[in-house]
N, C-alpha and C positions, 0 to 999 in steps of 0.2 A: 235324516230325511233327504237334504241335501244329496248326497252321495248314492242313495237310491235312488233318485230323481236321475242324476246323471248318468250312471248306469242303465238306466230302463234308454234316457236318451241315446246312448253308443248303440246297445243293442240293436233299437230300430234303425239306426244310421246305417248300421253295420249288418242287418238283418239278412240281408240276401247271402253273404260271405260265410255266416253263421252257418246257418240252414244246410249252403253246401257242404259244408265241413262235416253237419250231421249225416248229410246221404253219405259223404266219403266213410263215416266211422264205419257206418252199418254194413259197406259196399266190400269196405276191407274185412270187415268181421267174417262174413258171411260167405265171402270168397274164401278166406282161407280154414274157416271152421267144417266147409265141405271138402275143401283140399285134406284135412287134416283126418277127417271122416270115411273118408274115399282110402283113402292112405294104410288107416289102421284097419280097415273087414277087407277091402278086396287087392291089397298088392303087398301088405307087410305087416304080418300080423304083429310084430315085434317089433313096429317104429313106436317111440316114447311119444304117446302122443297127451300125455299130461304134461312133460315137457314143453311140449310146443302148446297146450291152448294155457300155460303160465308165460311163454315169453311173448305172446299172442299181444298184450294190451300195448306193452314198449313197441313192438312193433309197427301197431297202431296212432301211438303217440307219435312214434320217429317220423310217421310219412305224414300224415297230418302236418304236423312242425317244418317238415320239409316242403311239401306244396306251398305253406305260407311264405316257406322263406323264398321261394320264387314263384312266386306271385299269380300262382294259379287261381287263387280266390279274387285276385286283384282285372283277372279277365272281365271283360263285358258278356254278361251271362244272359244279355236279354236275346241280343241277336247273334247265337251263336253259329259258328261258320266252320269248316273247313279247316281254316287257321287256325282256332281254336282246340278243334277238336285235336289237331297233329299235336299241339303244344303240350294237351293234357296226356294223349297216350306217350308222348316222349318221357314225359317225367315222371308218370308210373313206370316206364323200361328203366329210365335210370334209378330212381329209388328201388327198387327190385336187385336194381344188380349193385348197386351199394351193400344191399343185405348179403347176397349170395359173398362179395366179399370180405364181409365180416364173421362170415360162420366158415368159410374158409381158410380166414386167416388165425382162427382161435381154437385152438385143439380140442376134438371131445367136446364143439359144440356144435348141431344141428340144429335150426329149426325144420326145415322141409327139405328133402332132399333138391337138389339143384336144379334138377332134368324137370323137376314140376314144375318148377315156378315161369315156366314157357307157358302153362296150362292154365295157371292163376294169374299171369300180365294179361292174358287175352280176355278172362273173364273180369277183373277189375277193371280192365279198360271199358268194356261193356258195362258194367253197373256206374261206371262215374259219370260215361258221357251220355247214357241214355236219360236222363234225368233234364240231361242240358239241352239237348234237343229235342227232347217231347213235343215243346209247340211246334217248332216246325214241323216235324215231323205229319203232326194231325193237318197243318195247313197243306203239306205235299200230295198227302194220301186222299184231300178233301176239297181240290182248290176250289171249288166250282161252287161249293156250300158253306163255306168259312164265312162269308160275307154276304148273306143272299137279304140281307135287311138293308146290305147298303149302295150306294150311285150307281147304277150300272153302265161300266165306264169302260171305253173303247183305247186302244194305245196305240198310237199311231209310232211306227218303227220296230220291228221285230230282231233288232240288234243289240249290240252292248248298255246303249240306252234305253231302250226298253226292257231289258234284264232290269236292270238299276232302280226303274219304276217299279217294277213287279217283284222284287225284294225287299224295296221302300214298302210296298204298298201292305206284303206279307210279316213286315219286321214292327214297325210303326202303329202300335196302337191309336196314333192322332186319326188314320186315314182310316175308313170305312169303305172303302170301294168294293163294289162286285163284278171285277175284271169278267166281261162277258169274250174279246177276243184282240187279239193282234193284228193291224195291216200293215202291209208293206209291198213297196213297188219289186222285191227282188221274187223272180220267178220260181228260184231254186229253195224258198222260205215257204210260196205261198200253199196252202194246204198239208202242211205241217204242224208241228206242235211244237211248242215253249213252254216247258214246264208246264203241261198238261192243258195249256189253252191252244186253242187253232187260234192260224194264221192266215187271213186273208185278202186281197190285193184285189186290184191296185188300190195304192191310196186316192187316185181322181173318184172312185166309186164311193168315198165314204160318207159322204150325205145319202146315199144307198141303205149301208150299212147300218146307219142311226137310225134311220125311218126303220125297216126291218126287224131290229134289235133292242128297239125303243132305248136309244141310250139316251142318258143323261150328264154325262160329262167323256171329254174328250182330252187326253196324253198324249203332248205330241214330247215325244222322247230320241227325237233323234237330234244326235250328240255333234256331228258334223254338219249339221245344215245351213248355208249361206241363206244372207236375210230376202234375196229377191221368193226362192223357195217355200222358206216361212212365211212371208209374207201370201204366197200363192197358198198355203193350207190351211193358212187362218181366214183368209179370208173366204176357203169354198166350206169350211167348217162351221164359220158364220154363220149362213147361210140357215142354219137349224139353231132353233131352241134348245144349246146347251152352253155347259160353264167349260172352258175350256182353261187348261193347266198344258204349262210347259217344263223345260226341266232347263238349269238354268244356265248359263256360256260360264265359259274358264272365268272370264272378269268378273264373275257376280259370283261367284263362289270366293274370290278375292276378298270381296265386298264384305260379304258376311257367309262364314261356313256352316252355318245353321240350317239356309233355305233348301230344300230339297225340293220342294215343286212350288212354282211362280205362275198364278193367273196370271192368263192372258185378256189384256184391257184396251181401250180404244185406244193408248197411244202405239198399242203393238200392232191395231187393225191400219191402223192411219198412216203409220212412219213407212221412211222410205228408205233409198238406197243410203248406207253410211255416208257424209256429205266429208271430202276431202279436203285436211287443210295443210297447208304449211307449218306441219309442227314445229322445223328448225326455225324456221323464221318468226314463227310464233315466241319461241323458248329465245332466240336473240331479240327482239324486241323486249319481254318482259323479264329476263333474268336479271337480280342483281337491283332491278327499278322499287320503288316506293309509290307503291298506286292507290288512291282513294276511288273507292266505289260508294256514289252514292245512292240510297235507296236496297243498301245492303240485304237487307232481310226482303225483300220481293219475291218474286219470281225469278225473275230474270237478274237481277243483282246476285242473288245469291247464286246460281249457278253459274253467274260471271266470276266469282268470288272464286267456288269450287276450281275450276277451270284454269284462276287465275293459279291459284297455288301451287299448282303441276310444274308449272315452268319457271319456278325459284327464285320467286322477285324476293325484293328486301323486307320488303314489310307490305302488307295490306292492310290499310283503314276501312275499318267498315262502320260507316255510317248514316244512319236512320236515326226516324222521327218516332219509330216502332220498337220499343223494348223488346218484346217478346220473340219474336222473329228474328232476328241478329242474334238474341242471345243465342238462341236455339242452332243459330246455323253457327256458332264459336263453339258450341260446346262439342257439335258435329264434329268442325276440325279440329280439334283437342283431341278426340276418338281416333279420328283418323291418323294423326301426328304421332301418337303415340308409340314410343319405342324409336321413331326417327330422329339421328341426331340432327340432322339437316333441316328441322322444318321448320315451315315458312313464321316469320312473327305476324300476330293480328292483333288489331289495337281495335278495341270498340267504343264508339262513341255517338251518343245519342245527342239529339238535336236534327232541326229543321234548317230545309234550305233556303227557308226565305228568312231564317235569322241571320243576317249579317254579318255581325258579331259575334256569334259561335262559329259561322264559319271560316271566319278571321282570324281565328284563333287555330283552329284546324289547320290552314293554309301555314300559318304562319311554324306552328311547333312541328310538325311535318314535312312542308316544305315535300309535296309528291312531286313525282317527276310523270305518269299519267292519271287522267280523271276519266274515270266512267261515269257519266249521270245518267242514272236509272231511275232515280224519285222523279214523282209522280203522279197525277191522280190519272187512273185510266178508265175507270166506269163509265160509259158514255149516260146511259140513264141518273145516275147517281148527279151526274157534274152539270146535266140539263137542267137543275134544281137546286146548284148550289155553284154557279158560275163565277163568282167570286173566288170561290177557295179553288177551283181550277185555275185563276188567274194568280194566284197567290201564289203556287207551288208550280205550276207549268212555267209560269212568264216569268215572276219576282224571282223564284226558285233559280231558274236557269241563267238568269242575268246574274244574280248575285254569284254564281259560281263560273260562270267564263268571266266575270269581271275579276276576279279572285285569282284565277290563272293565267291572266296575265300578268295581273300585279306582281304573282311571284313566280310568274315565268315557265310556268308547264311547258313540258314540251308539247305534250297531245292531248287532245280533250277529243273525246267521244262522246254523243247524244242518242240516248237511247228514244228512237222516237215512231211512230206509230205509221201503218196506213190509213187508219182516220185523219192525217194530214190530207190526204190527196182530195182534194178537191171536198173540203168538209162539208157536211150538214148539221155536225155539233160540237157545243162548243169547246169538248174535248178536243179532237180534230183539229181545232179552231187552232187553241191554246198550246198546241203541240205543233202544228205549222208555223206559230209565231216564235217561238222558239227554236226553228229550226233558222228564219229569219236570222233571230239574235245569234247565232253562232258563225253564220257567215256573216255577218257584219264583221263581227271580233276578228272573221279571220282577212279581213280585206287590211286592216293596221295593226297586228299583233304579230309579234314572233314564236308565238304558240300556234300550232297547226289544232284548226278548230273542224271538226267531221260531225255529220249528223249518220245515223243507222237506220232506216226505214223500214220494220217488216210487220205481218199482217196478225192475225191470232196465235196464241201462244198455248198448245195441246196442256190444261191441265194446270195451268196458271189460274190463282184467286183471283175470281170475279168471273170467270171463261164458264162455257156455256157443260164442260164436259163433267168439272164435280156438282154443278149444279142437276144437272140431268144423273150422277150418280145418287146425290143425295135425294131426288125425288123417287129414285128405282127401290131406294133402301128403305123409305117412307109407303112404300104400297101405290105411288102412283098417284095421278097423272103426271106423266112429265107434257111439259107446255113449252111449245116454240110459236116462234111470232107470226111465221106464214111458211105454208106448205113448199112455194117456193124458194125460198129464202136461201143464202149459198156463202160458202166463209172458205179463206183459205187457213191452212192449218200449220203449225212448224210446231217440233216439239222443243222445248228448254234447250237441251245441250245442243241443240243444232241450230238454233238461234244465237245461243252465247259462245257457239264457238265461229260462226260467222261473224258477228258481232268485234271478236278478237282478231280475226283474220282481215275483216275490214280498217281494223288501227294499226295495221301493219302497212295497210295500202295507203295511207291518210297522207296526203302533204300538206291538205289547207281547202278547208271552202266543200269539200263533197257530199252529197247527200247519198247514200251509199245505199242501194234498194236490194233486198234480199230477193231469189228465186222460190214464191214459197208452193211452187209447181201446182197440181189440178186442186181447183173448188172441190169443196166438199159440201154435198145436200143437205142440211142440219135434220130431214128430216128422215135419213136414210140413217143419218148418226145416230138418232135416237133409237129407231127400231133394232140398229147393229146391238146398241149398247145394253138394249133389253133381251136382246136374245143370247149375249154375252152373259148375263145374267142366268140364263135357265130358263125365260120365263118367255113367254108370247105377245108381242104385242096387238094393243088390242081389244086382246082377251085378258091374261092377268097385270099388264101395264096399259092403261090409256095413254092416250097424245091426244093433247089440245090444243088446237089453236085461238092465241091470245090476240093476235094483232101487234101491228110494229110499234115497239116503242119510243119516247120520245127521241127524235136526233137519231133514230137507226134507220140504214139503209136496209133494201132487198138484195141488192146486190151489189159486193164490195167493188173496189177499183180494181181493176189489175193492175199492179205494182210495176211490174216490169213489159213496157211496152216497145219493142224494137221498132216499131213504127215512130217513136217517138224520140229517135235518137240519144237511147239511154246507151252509155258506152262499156264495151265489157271487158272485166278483167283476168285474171289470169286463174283467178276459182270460175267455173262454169256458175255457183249459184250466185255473184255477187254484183252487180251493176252500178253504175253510178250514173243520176240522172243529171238533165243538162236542164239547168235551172240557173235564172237569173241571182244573181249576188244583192243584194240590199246594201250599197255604196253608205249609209250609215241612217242607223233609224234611235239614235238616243231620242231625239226630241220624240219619236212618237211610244219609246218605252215611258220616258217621264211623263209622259201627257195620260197614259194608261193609269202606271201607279199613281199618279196624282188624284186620280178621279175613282177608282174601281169601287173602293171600299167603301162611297159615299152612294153609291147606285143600287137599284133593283135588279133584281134577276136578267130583265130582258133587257134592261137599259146598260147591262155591262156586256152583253150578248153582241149589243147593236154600236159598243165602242170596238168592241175586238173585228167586227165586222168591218169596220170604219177602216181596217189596217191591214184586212187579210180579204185580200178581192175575194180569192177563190171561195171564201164561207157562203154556204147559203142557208142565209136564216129566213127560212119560212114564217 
């Protein structure tokens, strides 16, 4: 039973290889049982043609046996190509002429006279590969109708890349598209055909095109195109109620070779010009180093993490209060590492920063040479209700670990720290301003250079406004914002974290280092983008509500970077350093904090943090 079982399983494994090998029996039979036919009534009456339909089956056996031994069956026979097809007539010529060899080298034996078997490579090649290219074929002869139940989908570049989609699109049972046309800005393209679709231009017309064409999804498939460009056709693309698909760069095929089309999402409507960093300087600062990142599994940790690994430190500690998330981003670089004899060591360890003693421990067996503190509470709503444990992990958190490096002598510490600093109203803000305090303090008597990193929203970061407004689009809606005018600046992850790393290059001591995170963005222009990103209308099949500000949020953030305010700049166009007074040493009002916090109510520990941080305004 066993062995049948097994059996039946190869079979279906092997099914598709099977199958072919039967159209070849029949293809060869049939090829040459009419050669043989033809043969004996209209050109030789007196060729031995019992002879040949008994050597007929070895025949049959020999080439069969042979395909397999080079690996004709071993082809990918879903999307057959071009390639394909040369490889299969090539080795029915050679098998052919292997025979004709053999009944010439063997006296007084015939199977088919020689001069035919020119007649029978051409018609075997015909019955083997028509079988392989059937579907395409129906898709070539039919483009227009193969698909007429699915998206009817526009493809922006009538070039190589646009081939690539419309191959994917005709190859790929996943896609249902019903490619209605091609656009393109080249003159000598437009009002032509591509594989039986027209072509139409310019691409500025194609919010034109959609309206018109009622489309419903949008390809942009051009393979060369710099990001200011992209940028300019996603965003006029926007503009309509479709889902929009790209095709993905060299580096994301690196990534993963599986993706062949990649929606396009708010962090592709938002982002900006690649932001330029000091790679060498970057890669001499951390090569070789032992850096702890705390708050590892974050957002921003972890992409500090990722980032960090590139330029060949010694070992990276990653450590979090959060199992789940560190493991997940170790098991990442384990993925990625993989096959590299060079890669980076990472040690995971879980524990809080305002445990002492574990981080004592940490310091002590590791002995890092940089610290990124990334932990954190960052939910400003969340921490208005739970200001205690913001002071636990903002204030205790941060002192126990620049007190930590200096006892063992870091060279650099970085602070991963918010524009809710700037001039707060909660006591997030608050708790992340005092802590920016605590770092310069450390750095006015420590020989460890102490830096704080200032930047504004983070595109796509847990807790941020933009999976939340995904998961309400995926949910049927309403997405809810606080006020119609309401305005955020945006930075996506790697261009936070890699400023971030570019600013601890620049660190001597004492800076608070302000990102460029360039124009506000309308939270309420975002949500409509993000709903029509979707497919959908807002409005109509997505509401937006307005909830009212929550507690400790602003309408309108701070600008971060103010030249008016004699913020100084450095040698990256996005990074500044603000001119703020030093805290000549504030231990007694850290002790006077932790002595007291944990005995307090909500507003009563609101109104200690207040007590130490002018700038908070607690309403």
């Amino acid at each position: 039973m066993k062995k049948i079982f097994k059996l039946t399983k190869n079979y279906f494994k092997n099914k598709s290889k099977i199958n072919f090998m039967i159209i070849d029996v029949f293809g060869i039979a049939i090829t040459y049982t009419i050669a043989i036919i033809v043969l004996r009534i209209y050109i030789n009456t007196d060729f031995d043609y019992k002879m040949a339909f008994i050597l007929l089956p070895f025949v049959i056996v020999f080439k069969i046996l042979y395909y397999y031994l080079v690996k004709v069956y071993h082809l990918v026979l879903v999307n057959v190509g071009l390639d394909e097809v040369v490889k299969i007539s090539i080795h029915i010529v050679f098998a052919n002429i292997i025979i004709i060899i053999i009944t010439l080298a063997i006296p007084n034996f015939e199977f088919i006279p020689e001069m035919f078997f020119i007649f029978t490579t051409l018609f075997e090649v015909f019955l083997a590969v028509t079988p392989r290219i059937i579907r395409r074929l129906i898709k070539l002869l039919m483009p227009h109708h193969y698909y007429l139940q699915g998206k009817r989908t526009l493809i922006i570049g009538a070039g190589p890349g646009g081939k690539i989609v419309l191959n994917e699109i005709r190859n790929n049972p996943q896609f249902t598209n019903n490619i209605i046309c091609f656009v393109d800005d080249d003159d000598s393209k437009i009002g032509n055909l591509l594989s039986g679709f027209e072509i139409v231009g310019p691409i500025q017309k194609t919010p034109k095109f959609i309206d018109e064409l009622a489309i419903q999804e949008v390809i942009i498939a051009i393979s060369n195109i710099d990001q200011e460009r992209f940028q300019e056709i996603v965003n006029m693309v926007s503009s309509r109620s479709v889902t929009i698909k790209r095709i993905p760069q060299l580096s994301e095929y690196n990534e993963d070779q599986s993706k062949k089309l990649l929606d396009v999402n708010v962090e592709d409507l938002l982002s900006r010009k690649p932001v330029k960093l000091d790679t060498s300087g970057i890669n001499d600062f951390i090569e070789g180093k032992t850096i702890l990142v705390t708050g590892a599994g974050g957002s921003i940790g972890s992409e500090l993490v990722r980032q960090i690994t590139n330029y060949n430190p010694k070992k990276v500690i990653l450590f979090d209060i959060y199992e789940n998330g560190v493991y997940d981003l170790q098991s990442e670089l384990n993925i990625n590492f993989s096959g590299n004899k060079q890669k980076t060591k990472t040690e995971l360890l879980i524990g809080s920063v305002y445990n002492y003693k574990r981080l004592d421990f940490v310091f002590k067996t590791y002995k890092p040479d940089f610290v990124f503190h990334a932990a954190a509470y960052k939910h400003v709503p969340l921490m208005e209700s739970s200001a205690v444990e913001a002071v636990r992990t903002n204030i205790l958190g941060t002192y126990n670990v620049c007190k930590l490096s200096d006892i063992y002598e870091v060279q650099k510490f970085v602070l991963v720290s918010s524009d809710k600093a700037v001039r707060p109203t909660n006591v997030m803000g608050a708790t992340k301003r005092f802590a920016e305090m605590i770092i310069q303090s450390f750095a006015n008597k420590s020989k460890t250079s102490y830096s704080a990193v200032r930047f504004g929203n983070v595109l796509g970061s847990n807790g941020s406004v933009v999976p939340l407004f995904k998961r309400q689009i995926e949910n049927g809606g309403p997405i809810t914002i606080t006020d119609k005018k309401i305005i955020r600046y945006f930075m996506t992850i790697p261009e936070a974290s890699g400023l971030i790393l570019q600013s601890a290059v620049y660190a001597e001591g004492g800076e608070i280092f302000i990102l460029d995170m360039g124009e506000p963005v309308k939270i309420l222009d975002l949500a409509e983008k993000m709903i029509m990103l979707s497919g959908l209308k807002p409005y109509e099949d997505i509401d937006i509500k307005v909830i009212g500000l929550r507690p400790g949020e602003k309408l309108f953030e701070e600008l971060l970077v103010d030249v008016n305010n004699g913020s100084i700049k450095t040698d990256n166009e996005k990074i500044f350093i603000e001119k703020l007074a030093c805290t000549e040493n504030i231990i007694d009002e850290i002790e006077d904090i932790l002595n007291k916090f944990e005995k307090l109510e909500n507003l009563e520990v609101k109104r200690l943090i207040k007590k130490y941080v002018d700038a908070y305004n607690l309403e």
